[in-house]
C-alpha positions as CSV (number, residue, x, y, z in Angstrom):
1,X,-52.8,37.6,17.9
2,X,-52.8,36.7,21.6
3,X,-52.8,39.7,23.7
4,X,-49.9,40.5,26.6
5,X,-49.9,43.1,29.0
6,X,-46.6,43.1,31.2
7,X,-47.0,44.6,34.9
8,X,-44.8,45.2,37.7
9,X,-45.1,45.0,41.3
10,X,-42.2,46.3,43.5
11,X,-39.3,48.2,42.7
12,X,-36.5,48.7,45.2
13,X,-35.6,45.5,47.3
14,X,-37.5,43.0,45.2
15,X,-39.6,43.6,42.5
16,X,-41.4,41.2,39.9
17,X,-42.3,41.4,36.5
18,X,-45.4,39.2,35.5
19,X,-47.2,38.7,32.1
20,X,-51.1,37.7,31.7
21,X,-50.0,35.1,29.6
22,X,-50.1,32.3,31.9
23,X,-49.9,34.7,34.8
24,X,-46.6,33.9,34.7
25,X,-43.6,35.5,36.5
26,X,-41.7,36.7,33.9
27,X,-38.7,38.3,35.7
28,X,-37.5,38.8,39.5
29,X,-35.3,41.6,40.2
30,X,-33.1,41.8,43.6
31,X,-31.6,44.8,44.3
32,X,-32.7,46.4,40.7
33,X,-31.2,43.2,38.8
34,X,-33.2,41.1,37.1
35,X,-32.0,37.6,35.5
36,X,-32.6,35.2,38.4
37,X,-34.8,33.0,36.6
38,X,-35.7,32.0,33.1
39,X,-37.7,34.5,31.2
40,X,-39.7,34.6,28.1
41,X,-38.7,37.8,26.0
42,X,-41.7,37.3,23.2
43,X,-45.6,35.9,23.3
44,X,-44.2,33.7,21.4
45,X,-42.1,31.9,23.7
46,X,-44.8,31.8,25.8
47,X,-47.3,30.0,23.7
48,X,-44.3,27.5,22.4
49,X,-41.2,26.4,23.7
50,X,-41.0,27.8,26.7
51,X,-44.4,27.9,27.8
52,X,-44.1,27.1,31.2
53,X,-41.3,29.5,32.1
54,X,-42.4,30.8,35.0
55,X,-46.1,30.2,34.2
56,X,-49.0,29.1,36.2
57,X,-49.6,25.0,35.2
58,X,-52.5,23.5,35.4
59,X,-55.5,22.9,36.5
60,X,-54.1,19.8,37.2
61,X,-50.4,20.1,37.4
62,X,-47.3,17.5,36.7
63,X,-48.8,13.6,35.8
64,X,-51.5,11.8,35.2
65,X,-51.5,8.4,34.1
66,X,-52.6,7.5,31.2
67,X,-54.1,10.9,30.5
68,X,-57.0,9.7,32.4
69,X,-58.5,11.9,35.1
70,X,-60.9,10.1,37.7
71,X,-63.5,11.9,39.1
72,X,-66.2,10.1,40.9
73,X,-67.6,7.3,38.9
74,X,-66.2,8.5,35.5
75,X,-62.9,8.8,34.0
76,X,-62.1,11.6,32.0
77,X,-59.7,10.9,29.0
78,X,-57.5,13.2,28.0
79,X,-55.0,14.0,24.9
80,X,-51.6,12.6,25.9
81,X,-48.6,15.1,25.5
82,X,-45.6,12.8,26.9
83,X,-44.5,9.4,25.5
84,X,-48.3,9.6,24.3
85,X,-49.3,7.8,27.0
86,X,-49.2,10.6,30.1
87,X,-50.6,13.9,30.6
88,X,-48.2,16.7,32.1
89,X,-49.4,20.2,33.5
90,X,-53.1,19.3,32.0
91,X,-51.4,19.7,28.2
92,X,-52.1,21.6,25.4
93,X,-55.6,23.0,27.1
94,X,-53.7,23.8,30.1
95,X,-53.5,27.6,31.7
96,X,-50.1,28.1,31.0
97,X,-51.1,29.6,28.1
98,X,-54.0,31.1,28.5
99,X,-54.7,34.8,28.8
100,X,-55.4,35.4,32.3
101,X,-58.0,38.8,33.5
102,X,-56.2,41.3,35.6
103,X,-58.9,41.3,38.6
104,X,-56.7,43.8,40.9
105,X,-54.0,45.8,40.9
106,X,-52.6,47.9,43.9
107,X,-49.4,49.3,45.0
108,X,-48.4,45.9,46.5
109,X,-50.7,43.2,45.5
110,X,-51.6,42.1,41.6
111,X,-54.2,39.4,41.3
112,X,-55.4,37.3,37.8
113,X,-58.1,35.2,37.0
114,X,-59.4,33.1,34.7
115,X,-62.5,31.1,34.2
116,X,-62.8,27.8,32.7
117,X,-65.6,26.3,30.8
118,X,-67.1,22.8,32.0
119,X,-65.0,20.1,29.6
120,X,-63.6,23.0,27.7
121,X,-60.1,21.6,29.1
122,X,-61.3,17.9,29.2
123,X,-62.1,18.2,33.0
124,X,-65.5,18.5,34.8
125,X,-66.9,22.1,36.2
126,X,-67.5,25.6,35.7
127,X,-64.3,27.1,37.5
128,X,-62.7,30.5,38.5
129,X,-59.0,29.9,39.2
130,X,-57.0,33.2,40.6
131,X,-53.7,34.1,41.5
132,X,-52.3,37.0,43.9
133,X,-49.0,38.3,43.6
134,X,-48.1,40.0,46.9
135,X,-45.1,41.7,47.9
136,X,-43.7,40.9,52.0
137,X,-40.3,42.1,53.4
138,X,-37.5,40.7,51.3
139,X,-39.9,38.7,49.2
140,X,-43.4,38.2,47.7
141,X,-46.2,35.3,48.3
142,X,-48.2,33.7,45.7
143,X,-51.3,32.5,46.5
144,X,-53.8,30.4,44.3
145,X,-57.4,29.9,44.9
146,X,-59.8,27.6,43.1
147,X,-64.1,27.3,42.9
148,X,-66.2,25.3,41.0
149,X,-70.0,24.3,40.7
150,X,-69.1,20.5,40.1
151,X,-66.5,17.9,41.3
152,X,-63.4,18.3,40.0
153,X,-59.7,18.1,40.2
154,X,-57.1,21.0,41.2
155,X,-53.4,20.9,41.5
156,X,-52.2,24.7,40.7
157,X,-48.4,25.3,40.5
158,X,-45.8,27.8,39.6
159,X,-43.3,26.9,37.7
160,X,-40.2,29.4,37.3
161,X,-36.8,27.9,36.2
162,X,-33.9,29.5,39.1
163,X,-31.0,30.7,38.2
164,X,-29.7,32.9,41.4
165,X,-26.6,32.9,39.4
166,X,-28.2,34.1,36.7
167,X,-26.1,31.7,34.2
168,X,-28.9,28.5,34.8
169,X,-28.5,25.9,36.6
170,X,-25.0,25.2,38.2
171,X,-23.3,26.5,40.8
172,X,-26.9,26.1,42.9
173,X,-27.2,24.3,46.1
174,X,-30.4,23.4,47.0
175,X,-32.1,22.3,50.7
176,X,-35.3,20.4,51.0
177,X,-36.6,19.8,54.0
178,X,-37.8,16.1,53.1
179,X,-38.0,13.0,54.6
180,X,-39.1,11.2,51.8
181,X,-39.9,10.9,48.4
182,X,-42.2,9.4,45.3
183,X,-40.1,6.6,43.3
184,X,-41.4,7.0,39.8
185,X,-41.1,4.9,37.0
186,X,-39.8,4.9,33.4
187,X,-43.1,7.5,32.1
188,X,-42.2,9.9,35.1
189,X,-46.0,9.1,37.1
190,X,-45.1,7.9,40.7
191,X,-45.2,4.3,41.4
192,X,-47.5,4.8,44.9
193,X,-44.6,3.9,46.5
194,X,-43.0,6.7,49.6
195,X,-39.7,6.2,50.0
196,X,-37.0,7.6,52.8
197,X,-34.8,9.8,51.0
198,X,-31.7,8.3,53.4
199,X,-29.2,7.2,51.4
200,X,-29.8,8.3,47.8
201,X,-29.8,11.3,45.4
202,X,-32.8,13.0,46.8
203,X,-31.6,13.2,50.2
204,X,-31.4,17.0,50.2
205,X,-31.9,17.9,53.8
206,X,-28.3,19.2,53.8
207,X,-27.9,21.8,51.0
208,X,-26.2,20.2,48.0
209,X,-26.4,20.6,44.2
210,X,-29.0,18.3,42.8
211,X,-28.6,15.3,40.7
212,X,-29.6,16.4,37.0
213,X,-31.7,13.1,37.6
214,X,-33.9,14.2,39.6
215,X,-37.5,15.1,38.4
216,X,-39.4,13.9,41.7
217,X,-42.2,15.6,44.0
218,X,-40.6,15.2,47.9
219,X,-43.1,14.9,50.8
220,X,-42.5,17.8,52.5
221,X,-42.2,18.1,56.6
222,X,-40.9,21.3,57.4
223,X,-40.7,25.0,57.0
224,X,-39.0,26.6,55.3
225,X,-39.5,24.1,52.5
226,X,-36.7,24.9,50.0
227,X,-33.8,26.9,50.5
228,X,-31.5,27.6,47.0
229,X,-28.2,29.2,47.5
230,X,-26.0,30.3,44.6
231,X,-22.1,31.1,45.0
232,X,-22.8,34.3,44.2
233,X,-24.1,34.9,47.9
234,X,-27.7,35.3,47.2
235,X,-30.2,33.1,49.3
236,X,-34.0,32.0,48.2
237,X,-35.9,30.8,51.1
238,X,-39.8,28.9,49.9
239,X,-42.0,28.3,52.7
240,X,-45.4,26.7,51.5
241,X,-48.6,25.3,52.9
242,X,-48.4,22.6,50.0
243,X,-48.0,19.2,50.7
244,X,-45.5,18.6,48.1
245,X,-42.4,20.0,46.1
246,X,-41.3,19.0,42.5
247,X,-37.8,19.7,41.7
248,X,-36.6,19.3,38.2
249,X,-32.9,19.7,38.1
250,X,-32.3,18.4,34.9
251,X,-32.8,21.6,32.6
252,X,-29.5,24.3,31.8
253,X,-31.5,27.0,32.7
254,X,-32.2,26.4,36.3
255,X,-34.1,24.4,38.5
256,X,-37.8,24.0,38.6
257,X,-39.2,24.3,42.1
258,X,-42.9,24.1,42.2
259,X,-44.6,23.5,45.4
260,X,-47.9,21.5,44.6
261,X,-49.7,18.3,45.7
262,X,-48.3,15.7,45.0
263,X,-48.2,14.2,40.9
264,X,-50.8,11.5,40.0
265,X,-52.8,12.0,42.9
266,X,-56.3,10.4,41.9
267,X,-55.2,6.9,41.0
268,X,-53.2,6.7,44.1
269,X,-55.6,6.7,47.5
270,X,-52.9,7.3,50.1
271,X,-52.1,10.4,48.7
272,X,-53.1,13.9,49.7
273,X,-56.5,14.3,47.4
274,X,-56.9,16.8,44.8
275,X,-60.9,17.1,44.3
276,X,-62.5,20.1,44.7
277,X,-66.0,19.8,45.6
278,X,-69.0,22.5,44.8
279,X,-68.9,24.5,47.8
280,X,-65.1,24.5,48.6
281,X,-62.3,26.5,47.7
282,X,-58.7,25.0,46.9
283,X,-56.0,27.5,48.2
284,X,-52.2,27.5,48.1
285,X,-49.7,30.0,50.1
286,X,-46.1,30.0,49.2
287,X,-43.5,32.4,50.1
288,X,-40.2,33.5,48.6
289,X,-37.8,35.5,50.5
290,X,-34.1,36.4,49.5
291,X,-31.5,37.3,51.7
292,X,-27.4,37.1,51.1
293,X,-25.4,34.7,52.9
């Protein structure tokens, strides 16, 4: 049986429950209640249906097309888990699911790693992926990093369902400061098109309650990136060094906000690249901070 251990990290203002399953954030409390996003309550939960609640996703996160992965001169193929065409979150081999090693642990700070075999997930490279829960006034960060001895592809992303409400998805109005957008077609992999957000559904820059059609990565421009109020009075504010936000507002039990790059990236040149090269590190800060309005 696949082995759990559920930590803490906070306590008074904000304080976060997180499971090495996935590294996932299991539970955020405010104020000493907890509910405000989706939650697994059993491992297994987290290794089926609702394996991404809150999870890590990756190491390549949201589509690829054609479950192919191009790295250099070769294209990696991959086992399809959408319309059995695409890829999404890297699949069955993806990290969501994996145990992750608890690497540190202090009064404010909880990191994870995990190490992943070259091709043991159908992508190139010995790796060492990490994550850092931190707590910060009002909030916590999480922040990813990334090594790896060969070329390779990285695209790390949390993906927590919010329900500030804590009764999922309505009575949400979310902010995205977004100029513009990736048109997808019918598999859900962008069609390399940017588009202005002026004028449709996904022009969000003044806080409004999503479209349950929307399931898009926006271009982001500003900071703070995201800002979720409920109509209870309790405000989420995401500021990230990410180049791209997926909402996914079409699920009951909240809204999937996952600052990443942006989906699909290597078959699509004039978008921000995912490869990691041996040598580099990929990092990702984002920030959450609540607040009541």
């Amino acid at each position: 049986m696949t082995q759990n251990r559920i930590l803490t990290l906070g306590e008074d203002d904000v304080g976060l429950e997180i499971w090495t399953i996935g590294a996932r954030l299991n539970d955020v409390r405010i104020g000493g209640e907890g509910g405000h996003l989706a939650r697994c309550e059993t491992v297994e939960d987290a290794l089926g249906a609702k394996k991404n609640y809150g999870a890590v996703v990756g190491p390549v996160a949201n589509r690829l097309a054609r479950a192919e992965a191009p790295v250099g001169g070769t294209v990696h193929k991959l086992v399809p888990n959408e319309n059995g065409r695409t890829i999404c979150h890297s699949g069955a081999k993806g990290v969501n699911t994996k145990t992750w090693e608890v690497t540190r642990e202090t009064e404010d700070t909880l990191e994870l790693s995990l190490s992943i075999a070259d091709g043991a997930d159908d992508f190139p490279g010995n790796r060492r992926l990490s994550v850092r829960y931190g707590l910060v006034p009002q909030g916590f960060s999480v922040a990813f990093e990334a090594v790896t001895d060969a070329p390779t592809l990285v695209n790390l992303a949390l993906h927590p369902y919010w329900s500030l409400n804590r009764t999922g998805r309505e009575g949400q109005r979310i902010e995205v400061s977004a100029d513009r957008y990736l048109p997808i077609d019918a598999d859900k992999i962008p069609t390399g098109d940017i588009a202005s957000v002026d004028g449709t559904i996904f022009d969000l820059r003044k806080a409004k309650e999503p479209s349950h059609e929307i399931d898009h990565n926006f271009c982001l421009s500003d900071a703070p990136a995201v800002r979720l109020v409920a109509d209870s009075g309790l405000v989420l504010e995401i500021e990230t060094d990410a180049p791209g936000l997926q909402l996914y507002a079409g699920s009951p039990v909240g809204l999937a906000i996952e600052p990443q790059h942006w989906p699909d990236a290597p078959h699509h040149e004039a978008f921000p690249s995912i490869l990691l090269q041996r040598g580099e590190t990929y990092r990702q800060l984002s920030t959450y901070r609540f607040s009541r309005s």
